[in-house]
C-alpha positions as CSV (number, residue, x, y, z in Angstrom):
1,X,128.8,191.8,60.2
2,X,127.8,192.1,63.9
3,X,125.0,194.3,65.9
4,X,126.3,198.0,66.0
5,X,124.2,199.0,68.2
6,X,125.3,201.5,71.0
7,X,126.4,199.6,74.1
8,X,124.5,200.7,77.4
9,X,127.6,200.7,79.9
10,X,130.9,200.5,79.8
11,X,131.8,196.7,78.7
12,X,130.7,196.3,75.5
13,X,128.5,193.2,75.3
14,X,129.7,189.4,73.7
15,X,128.2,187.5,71.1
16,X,125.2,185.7,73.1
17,X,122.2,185.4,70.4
18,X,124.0,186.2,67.7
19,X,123.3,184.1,64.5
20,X,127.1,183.0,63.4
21,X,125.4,181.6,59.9
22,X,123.6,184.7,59.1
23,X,126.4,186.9,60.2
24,X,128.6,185.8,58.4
25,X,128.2,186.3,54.3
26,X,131.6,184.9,53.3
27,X,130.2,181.7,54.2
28,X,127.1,181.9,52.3
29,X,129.2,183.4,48.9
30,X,131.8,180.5,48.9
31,X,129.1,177.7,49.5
32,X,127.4,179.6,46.6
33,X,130.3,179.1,44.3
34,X,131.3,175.5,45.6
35,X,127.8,173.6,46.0
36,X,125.6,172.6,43.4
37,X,122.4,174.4,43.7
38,X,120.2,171.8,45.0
39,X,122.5,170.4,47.9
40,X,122.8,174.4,48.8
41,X,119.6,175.0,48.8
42,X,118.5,171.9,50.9
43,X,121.1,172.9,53.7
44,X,120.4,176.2,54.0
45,X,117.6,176.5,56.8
46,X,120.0,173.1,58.5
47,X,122.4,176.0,58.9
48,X,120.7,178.6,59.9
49,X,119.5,176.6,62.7
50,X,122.9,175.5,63.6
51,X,124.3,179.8,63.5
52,X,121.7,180.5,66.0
53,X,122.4,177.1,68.4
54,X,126.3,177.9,68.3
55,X,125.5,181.4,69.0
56,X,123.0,179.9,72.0
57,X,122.7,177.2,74.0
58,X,126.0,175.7,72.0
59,X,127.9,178.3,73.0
60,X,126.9,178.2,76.8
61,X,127.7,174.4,76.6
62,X,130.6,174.9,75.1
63,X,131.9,177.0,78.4
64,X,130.7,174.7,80.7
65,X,131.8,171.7,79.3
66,X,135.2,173.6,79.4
67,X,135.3,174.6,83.1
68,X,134.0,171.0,84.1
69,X,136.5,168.7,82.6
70,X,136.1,164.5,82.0
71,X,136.8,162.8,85.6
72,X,138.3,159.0,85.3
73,X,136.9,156.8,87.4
74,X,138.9,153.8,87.7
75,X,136.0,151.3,89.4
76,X,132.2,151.7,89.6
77,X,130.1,151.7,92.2
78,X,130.3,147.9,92.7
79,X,134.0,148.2,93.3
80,X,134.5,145.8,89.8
81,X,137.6,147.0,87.9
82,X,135.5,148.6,85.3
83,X,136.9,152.1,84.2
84,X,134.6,155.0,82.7
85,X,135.0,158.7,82.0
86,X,132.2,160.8,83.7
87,X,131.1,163.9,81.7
88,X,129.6,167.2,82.3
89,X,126.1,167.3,81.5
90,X,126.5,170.2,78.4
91,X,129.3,168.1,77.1
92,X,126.7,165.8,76.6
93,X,124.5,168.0,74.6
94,X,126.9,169.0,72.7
95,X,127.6,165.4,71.4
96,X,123.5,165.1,71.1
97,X,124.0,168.4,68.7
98,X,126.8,167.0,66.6
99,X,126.4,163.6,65.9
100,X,123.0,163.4,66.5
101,X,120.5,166.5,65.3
102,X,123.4,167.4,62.5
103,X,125.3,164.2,62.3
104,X,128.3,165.9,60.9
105,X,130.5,162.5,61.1
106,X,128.2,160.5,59.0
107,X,128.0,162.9,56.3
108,X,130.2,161.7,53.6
109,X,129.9,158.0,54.7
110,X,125.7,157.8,55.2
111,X,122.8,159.1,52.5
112,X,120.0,160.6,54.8
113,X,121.9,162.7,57.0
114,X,119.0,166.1,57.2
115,X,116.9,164.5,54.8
116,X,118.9,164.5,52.3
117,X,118.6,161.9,49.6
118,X,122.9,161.0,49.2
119,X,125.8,162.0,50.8
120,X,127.2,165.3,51.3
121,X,130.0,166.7,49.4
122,X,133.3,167.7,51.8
123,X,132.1,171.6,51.0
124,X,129.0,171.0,52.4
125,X,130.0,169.1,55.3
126,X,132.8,171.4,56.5
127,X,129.9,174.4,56.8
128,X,128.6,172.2,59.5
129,X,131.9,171.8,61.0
130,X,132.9,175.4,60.6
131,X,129.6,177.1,62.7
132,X,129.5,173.9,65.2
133,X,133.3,174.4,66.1
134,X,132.9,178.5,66.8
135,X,131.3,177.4,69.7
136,X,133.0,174.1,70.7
137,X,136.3,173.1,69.8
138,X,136.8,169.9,71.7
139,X,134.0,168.4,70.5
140,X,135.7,169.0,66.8
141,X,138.5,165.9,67.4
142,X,135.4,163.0,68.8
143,X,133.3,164.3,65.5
144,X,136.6,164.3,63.2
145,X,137.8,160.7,64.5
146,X,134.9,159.2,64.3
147,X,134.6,160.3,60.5
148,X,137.8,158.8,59.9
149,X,137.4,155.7,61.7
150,X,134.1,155.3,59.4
151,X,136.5,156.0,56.3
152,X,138.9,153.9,57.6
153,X,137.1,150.6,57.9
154,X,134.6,151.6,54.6
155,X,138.0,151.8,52.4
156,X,139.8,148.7,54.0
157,X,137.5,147.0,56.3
158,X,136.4,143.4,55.6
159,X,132.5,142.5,55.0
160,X,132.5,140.9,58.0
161,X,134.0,144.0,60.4
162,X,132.0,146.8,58.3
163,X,128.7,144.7,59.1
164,X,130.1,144.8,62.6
165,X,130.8,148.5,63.4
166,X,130.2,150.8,60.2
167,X,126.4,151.7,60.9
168,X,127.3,152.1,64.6
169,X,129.7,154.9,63.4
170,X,127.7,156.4,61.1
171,X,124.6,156.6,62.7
172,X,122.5,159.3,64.1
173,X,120.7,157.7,66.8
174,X,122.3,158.3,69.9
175,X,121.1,154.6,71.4
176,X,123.2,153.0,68.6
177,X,126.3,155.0,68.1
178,X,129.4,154.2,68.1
179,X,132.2,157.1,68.2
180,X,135.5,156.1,67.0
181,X,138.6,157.5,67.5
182,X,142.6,156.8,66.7
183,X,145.2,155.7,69.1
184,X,148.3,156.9,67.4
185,X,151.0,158.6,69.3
186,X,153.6,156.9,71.2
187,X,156.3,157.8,73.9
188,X,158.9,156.5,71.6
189,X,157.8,159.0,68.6
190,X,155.0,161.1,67.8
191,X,155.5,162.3,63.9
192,X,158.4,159.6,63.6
193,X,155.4,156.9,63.6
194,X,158.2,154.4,62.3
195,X,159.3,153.8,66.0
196,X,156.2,152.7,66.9
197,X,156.7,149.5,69.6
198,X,152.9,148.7,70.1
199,X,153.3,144.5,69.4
200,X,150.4,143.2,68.1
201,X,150.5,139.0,68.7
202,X,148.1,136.7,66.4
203,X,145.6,134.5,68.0
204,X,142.9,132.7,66.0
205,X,140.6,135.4,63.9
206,X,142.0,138.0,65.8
207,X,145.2,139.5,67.1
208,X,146.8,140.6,70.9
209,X,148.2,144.0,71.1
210,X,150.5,145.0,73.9
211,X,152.0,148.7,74.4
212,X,151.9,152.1,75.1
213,X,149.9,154.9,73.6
214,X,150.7,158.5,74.8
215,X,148.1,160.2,73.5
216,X,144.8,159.3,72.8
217,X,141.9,161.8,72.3
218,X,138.5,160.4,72.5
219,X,139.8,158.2,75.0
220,X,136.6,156.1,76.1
221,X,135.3,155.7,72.5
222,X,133.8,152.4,71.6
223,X,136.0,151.7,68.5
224,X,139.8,152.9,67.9
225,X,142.1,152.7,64.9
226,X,145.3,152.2,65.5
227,X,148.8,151.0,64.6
228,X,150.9,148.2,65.9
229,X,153.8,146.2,64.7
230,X,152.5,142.4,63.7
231,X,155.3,140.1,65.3
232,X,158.3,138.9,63.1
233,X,157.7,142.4,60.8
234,X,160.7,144.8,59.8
235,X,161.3,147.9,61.2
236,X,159.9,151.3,60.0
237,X,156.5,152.4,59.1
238,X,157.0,149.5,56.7
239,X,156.5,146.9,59.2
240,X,153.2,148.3,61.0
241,X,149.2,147.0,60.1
242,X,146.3,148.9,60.9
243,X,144.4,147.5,63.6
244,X,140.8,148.0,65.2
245,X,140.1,147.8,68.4
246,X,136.5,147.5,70.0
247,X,136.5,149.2,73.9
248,X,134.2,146.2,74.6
249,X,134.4,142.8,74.2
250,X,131.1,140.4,72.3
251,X,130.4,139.6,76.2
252,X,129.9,142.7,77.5
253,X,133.4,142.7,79.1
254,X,135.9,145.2,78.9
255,X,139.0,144.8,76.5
256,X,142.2,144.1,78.0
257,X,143.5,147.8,77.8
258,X,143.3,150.5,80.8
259,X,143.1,154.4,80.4
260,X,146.1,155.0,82.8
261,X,145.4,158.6,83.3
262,X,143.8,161.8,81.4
263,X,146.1,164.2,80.2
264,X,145.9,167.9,81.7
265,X,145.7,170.2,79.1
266,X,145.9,173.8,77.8
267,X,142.8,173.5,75.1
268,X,140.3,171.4,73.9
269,X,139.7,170.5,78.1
270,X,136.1,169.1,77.4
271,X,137.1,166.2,75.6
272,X,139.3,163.1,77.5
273,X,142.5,162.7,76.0
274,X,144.2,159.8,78.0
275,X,147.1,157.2,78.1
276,X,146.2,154.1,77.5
277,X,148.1,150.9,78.4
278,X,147.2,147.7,75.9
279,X,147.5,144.7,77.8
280,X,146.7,141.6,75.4
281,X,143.9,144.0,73.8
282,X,141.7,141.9,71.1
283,X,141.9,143.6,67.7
284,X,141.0,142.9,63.9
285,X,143.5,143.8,61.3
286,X,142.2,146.3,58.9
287,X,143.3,145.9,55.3
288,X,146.8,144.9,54.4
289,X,148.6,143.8,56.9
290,X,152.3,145.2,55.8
291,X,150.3,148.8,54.4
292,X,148.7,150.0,57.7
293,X,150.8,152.8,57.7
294,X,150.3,153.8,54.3
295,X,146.5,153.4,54.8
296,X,146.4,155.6,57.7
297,X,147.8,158.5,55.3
298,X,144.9,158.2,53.1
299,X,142.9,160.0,56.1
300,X,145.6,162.6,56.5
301,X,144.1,164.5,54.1
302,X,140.8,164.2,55.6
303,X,142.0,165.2,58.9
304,X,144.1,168.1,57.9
305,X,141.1,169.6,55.8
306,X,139.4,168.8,59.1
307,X,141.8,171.1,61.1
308,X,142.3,173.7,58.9
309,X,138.4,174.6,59.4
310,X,138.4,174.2,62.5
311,X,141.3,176.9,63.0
312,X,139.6,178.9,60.8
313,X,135.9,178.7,62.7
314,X,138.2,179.7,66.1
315,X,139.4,182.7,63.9
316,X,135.8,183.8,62.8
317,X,134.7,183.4,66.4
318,X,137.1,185.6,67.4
319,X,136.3,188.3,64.7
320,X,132.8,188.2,66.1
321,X,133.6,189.0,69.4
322,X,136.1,191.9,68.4
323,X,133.7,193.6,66.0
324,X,131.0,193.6,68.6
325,X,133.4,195.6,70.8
326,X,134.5,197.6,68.4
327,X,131.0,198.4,66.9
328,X,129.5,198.8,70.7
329,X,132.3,200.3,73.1
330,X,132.9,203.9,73.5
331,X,136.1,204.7,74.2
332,X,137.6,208.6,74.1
333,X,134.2,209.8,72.9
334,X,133.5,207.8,69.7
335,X,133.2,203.8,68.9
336,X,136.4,201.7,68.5
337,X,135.3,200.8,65.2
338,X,135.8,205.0,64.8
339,X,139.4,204.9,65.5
340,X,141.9,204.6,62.7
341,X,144.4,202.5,64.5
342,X,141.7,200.1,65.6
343,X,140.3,199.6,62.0
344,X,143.8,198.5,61.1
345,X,143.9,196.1,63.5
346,X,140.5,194.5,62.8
347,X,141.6,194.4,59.1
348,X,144.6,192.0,60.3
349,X,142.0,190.4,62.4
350,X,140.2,189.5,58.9
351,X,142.7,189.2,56.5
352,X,143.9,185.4,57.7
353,X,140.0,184.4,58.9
354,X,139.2,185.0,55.0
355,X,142.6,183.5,53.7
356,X,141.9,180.4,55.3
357,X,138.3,180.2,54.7
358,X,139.5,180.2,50.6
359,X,141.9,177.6,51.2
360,X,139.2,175.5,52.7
361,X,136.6,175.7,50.4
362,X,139.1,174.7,47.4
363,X,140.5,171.8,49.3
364,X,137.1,170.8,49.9
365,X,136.7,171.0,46.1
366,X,139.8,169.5,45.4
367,X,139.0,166.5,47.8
368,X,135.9,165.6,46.4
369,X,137.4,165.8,43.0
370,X,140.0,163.8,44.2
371,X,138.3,160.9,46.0
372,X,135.1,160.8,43.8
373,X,135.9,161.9,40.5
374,X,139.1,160.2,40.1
375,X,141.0,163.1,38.9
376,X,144.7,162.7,39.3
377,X,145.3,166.6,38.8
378,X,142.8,167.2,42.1
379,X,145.0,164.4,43.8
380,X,148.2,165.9,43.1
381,X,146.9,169.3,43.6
382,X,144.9,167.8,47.7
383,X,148.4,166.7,48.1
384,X,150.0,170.0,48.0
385,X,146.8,171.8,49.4
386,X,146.3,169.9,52.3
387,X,149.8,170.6,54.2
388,X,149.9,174.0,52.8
389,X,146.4,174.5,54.6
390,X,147.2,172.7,58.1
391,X,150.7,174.6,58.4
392,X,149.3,178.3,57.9
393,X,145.9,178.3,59.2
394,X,146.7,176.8,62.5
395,X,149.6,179.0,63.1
396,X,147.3,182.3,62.1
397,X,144.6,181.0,64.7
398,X,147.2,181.0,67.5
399,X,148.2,184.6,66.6
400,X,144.9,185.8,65.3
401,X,142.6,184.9,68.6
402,X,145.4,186.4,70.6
403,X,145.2,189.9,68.8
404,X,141.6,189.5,69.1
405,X,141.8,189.2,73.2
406,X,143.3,192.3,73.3
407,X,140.2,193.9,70.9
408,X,138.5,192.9,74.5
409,X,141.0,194.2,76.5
410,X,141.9,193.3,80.3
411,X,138.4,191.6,80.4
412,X,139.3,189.5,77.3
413,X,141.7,187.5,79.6
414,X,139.0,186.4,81.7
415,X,137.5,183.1,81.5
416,X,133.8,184.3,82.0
417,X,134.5,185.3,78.1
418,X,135.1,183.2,75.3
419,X,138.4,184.6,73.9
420,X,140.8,182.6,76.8
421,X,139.0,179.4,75.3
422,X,139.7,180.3,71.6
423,X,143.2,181.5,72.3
424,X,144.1,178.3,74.4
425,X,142.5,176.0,71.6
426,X,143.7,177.5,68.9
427,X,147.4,175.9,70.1
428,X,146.0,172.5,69.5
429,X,145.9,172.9,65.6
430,X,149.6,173.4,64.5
431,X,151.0,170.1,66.6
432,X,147.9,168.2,65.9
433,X,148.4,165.8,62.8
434,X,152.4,166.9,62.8
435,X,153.6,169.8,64.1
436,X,155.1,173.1,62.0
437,X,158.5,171.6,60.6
438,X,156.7,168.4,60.0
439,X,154.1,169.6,57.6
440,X,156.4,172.2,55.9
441,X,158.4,169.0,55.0
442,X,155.6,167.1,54.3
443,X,154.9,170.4,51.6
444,X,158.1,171.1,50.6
445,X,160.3,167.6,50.5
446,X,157.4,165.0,49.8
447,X,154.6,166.9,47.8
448,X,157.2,168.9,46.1
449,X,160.0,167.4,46.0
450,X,159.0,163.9,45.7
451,X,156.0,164.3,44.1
452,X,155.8,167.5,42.2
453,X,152.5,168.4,43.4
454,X,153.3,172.1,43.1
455,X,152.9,171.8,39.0
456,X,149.1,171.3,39.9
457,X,149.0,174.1,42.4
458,X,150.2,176.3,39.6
459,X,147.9,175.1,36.9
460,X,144.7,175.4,38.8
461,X,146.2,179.1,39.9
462,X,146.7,180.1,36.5
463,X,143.1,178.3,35.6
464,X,142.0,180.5,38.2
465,X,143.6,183.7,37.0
466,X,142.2,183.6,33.4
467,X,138.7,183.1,34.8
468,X,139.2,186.6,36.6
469,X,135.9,188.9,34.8
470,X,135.8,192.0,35.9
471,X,139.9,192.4,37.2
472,X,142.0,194.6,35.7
473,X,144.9,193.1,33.6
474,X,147.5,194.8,35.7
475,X,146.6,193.0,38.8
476,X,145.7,189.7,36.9
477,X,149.5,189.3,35.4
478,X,150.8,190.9,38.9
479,X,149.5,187.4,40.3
480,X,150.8,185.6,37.6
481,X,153.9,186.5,38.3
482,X,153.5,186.2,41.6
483,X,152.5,181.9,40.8
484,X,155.7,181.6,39.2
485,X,158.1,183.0,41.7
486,X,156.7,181.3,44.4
487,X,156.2,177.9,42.6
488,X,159.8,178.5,41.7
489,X,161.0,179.3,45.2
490,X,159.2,175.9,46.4
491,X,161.2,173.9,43.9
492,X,164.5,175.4,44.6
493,X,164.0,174.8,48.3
494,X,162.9,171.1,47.8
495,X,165.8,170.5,45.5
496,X,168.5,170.4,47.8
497,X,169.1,169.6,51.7
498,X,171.0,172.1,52.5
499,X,167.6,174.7,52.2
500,X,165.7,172.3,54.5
501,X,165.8,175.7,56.9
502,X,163.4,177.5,54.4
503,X,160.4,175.2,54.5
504,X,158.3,177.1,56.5
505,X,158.7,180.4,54.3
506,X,158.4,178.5,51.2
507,X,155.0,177.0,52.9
508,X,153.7,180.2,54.1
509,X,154.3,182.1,50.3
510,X,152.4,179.2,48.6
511,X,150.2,179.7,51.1
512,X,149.6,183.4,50.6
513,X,149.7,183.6,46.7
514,X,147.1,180.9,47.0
515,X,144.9,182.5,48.8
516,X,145.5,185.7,46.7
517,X,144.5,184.1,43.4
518,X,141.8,182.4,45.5
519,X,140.2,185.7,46.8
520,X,140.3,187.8,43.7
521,X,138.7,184.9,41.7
522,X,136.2,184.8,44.2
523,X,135.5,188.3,44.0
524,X,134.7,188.0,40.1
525,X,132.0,185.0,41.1
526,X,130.5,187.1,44.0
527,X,129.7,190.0,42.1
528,X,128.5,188.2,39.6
529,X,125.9,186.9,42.0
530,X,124.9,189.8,44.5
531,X,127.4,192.7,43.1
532,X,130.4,192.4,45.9
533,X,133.5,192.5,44.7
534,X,134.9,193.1,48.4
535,X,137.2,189.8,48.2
536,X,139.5,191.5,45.6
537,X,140.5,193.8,48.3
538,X,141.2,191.2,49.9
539,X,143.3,189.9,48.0
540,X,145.4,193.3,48.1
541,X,145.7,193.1,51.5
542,X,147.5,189.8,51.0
543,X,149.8,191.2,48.2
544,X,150.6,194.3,50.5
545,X,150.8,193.0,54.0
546,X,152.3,189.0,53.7
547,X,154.0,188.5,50.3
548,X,155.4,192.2,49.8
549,X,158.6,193.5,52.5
550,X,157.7,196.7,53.4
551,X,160.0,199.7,54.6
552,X,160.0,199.6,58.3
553,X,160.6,202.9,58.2
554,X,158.1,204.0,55.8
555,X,154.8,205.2,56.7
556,X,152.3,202.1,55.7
557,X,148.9,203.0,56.7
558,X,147.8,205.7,54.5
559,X,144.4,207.3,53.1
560,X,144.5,203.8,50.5
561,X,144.6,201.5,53.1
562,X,141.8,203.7,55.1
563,X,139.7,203.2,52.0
564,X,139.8,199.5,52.1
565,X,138.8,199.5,55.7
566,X,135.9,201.8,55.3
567,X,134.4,199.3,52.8
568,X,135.7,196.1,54.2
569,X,134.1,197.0,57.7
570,X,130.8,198.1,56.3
571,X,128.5,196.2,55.1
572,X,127.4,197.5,51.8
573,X,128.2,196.3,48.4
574,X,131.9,196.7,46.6
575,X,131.4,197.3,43.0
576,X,134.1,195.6,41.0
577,X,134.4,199.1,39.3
578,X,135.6,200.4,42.4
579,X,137.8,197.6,44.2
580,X,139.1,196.8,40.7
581,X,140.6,200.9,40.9
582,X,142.0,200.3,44.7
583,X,143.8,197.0,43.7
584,X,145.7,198.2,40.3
585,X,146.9,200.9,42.2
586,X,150.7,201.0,42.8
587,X,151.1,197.4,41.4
């Protein structure tokens, strides 16, 4: 899991040159269970090369690009009102890496993409996005928009505007491309999109748009989605189209809309986010005119998904860092990977990174399902999946690469090293495509409550369960149980107004039973393959430390738990024989 090799002075060293593909074998088990065999095997040397650039030249990219943040320039050198965003070199190269040596945004839109003969399914494309982001976050939101913009216009766009601007977006040549982006958020309301008092006028084949936009990631990309209100529509998120907007005009001229100013902010500082000011901007309605809003909603899903691995790659990355101080610093005569109160902590330190890993995998799967198969029982079950995913996840990064800094210690808060970065970036997920209360009501009074999702959750849990070779019975109807209390819990708090106030517990347990079935059916598949059934103490860990309330007065961390760190923080082989007899203990 990391080089445990002595360190040769007193600061244990980072994770410069480290492979983050081939260090990390939960990544290669789940793409094992979740790819075909021919789209995994065709990937595999693709990320292997991408570990060791994340872990390289990526990551040192990644840190400049973060200490020299996007400069606004508001004329150029002519004195001509003609605005443009200036860029650190690296942040460059790190665009070069994603979009054009990976292209990660034209995966599921472009056959081709690393030679491969079709389009990738979400599983595989989210690896990519998982390794790229543990060394860049920033660059996650241009790669992500840009994907969506594609989707966008693919699902809804006319012939005419998809022979305009879809291979621009989806191409890898870096001459050609076109990065997209969405202009969304408004002064007037962020998640309240329904206020939303962007105009748009219509004027021949194309419409006017005049407004505000607060916040705008990707702020000088060529193409942006967006929403406005048609004149002479209703109110509410009834009354708004989905527009596109190109940044330049079929003269070369710039559209009429100015980036005010870029915003200062805590994370993600390589990329521009900026305020821009629509002034008569030309755009082309996209789709229905009177469904824009409920078009944009199709790519929530995507963009959660999207988030979710992202928070969980800024979780890995900080696992990395802390096991290669705790496996290289020497600290009152032995390693800190030696000390009993250290091992706990790096098991918390694991326990949500593997979670959310689960949850993102299955998503993927249920996504792919969902969108290509048709499968109304994967749509229902992405609809419950998808919020459940963005709310934990994103709240366990902040917390996570937080614990993490202080695996560093006092040097851990210094900028030289990565962990100030992770910690300040990991903020960005839970308020980034709704904020906590607004996904646990999205989970709890919309896919719940208005759409019953949770009956799919629960049948693919129990699927799950029965598929289960190897775990003990005791354990097996233990999470059975477990499905139906929570799944009943969920209900009872969608059911009635009044226990709006439990949304975010009732999130967080479906959360954690899911990723308990989740891990000990993994476990089952794993050993199958290579004889590791370490993920069903994983699943344990879940059972004992997030879904079970423990005596604060009680002594917890006992010879058990000691057991499950001494095999969780090596790295040889669990036999299911012998995580099977740790997790029907005391159950």
């Amino acid at each position: 899991m990391s080089d445990k090799t002595a360190s040769t002075g007193a600061i244990a060293p980072d994770t410069t040159g480290m492979n983050f593909y081939a260090a990390d074998p939960s990544l290669s088990d789940l793409l094992d269970i979740h790819l075909p065999a021919d789209i995994r095997a065709h990937i595999e040397p693709h990320l292997t090369a991408l570990g060791a650039e994340a872990g390289g030249r990526l990551d040192e990219c990644g840190r400049l690009a973060d200490r020299h943040t996007p400069i606004l320039h508001q004329r150029d050198r002519f004195g001509r009102d003609v605005q443009s965003i200036e860029y650190h070199p690296a942040y460059r190269e790190l665009e070069e890496a994603a979009f054009g040596r990976y292209g990660i945004h034209a995966m599921s839109h472009r056959d081709g993409i690393l030679g491969w003969k079709g389009r990738y399914p979400a599983a595989a494309k989210h690896a990519f996005t998982y390794l790229f982001n543990q060394s860049e976050f920033g660059m996650g939101c241009p790669i992500n928009v840009t994907d969506g913009a594609a989707m966008l216009l693919d699902r809804y766009g006319s012939d005419a505007l998809k022979a305009r601007y879809l291979d621009g977006l989806t191409t890898t040549d870096m001459t050609r491309l076109t990065q997209g982006s969405q202009f969304m958020t408004e002064k007037e309301g962020g998640s309240d999109v329904g206020k939303l008092t962007t105009r748009a006028v219509p004027e021949g084949d194309h419409w006017r748009l005049y407004g505000d936009k607060w916040f705008c990631s990707n702020a000088d990309a060529k193409v942006a989605m967006l929403l406005a209100r048609p004149e002479g529509a209703g109110a509410g998120t009834r009354g708004v189209g989905l527009f596109l907007m190109p940044r330049f005009l079929d003269d070369g001229s710039p559209n009429q809309y100015r980036i005010v100013r870029l915003k200062d902010k805590l994370g993600t500082r390589s990329m521009a986010s900026g305020e821009i000011k629509l002034e008569g901007a030309v755009a082309y309605h996209v789709g229905q005119l009177d469904r824009g809003f409920v078009q944009m909603a199709e790519m929530v899903n995507w963009s959660r998904l999207s988030n979710g691995v992202k928070s969980t790659a800024l979780m890995r990355r900080a696992l990395h860092d802390s096991m290669t101080v705790a496996h290289n610093r020497v600290v009152f005569g032995k390693l800190i990977a030696e000390h009993p109160l250290a091992r706990r902590q790096l098991l918390k330190l694991m326990l949500p990174l593997e979670q959310a890993l689960s949850l993102c995998f299955v998503t993927a799967d249920a996504l792919d399902r969902a969108e290509q198969g048709g499968s109304q029982e994967a749509a229902a079950l992405l609809r419950i999946l998808t919020p459940v995913l963005k709310y934990r996840s994103t709240r366990d990064a902040r917390k996570m690469c937080g614990d993490a800094m202080e695996m560093r210690g006092g040097i851990g808060y210094v900028e030289e090293f990565v962990t100030p970065r992770l910690l300040r970036d990991a903020h960005l997920g839970s308020i980034w495509e709704g904020t906590g209360n607004i996904i646990a009501l999205d989970a709890l009074r919309r896919a719940v409550g208005r759409h019953g999702a949770e009956s799919a959750m629960a049948d693919d849990l129990h699927h799950r369960i029965g598929e289960m070779d190897g775990v003990p019975d005791v354990y097996r109807d233990r999470l059975k149980g477990l499905v139906d209390k929570v799944i009943g819990f969920a209900r009872e708090v969608a059911s009635r107004d009044e226990h709006e106030a439990d949304s975010r517990r009732a999130t967080s347990t479906l959360y954690h039973v899911a990723s308990a079935v989740t891990l000990a059916w993994e476990a089952s598949r794993v050993h199958a393959r290579r004889g590791d059934a370490r993920r069903l103490l994983l699943s344990r860990l879940v059972l004992d430390h997030k879904l079970m309330a423990g005596d604060p007065f009680a002594l917890q961390a006992g010879a058990a738990e000691e057991r499950i760190a001494g095999l969780l923080l090596s790295d040889r082989p669990v036999a299911m024989k012998e995580a099977a007899a740790i997790a029907g203990t005391n159950i």
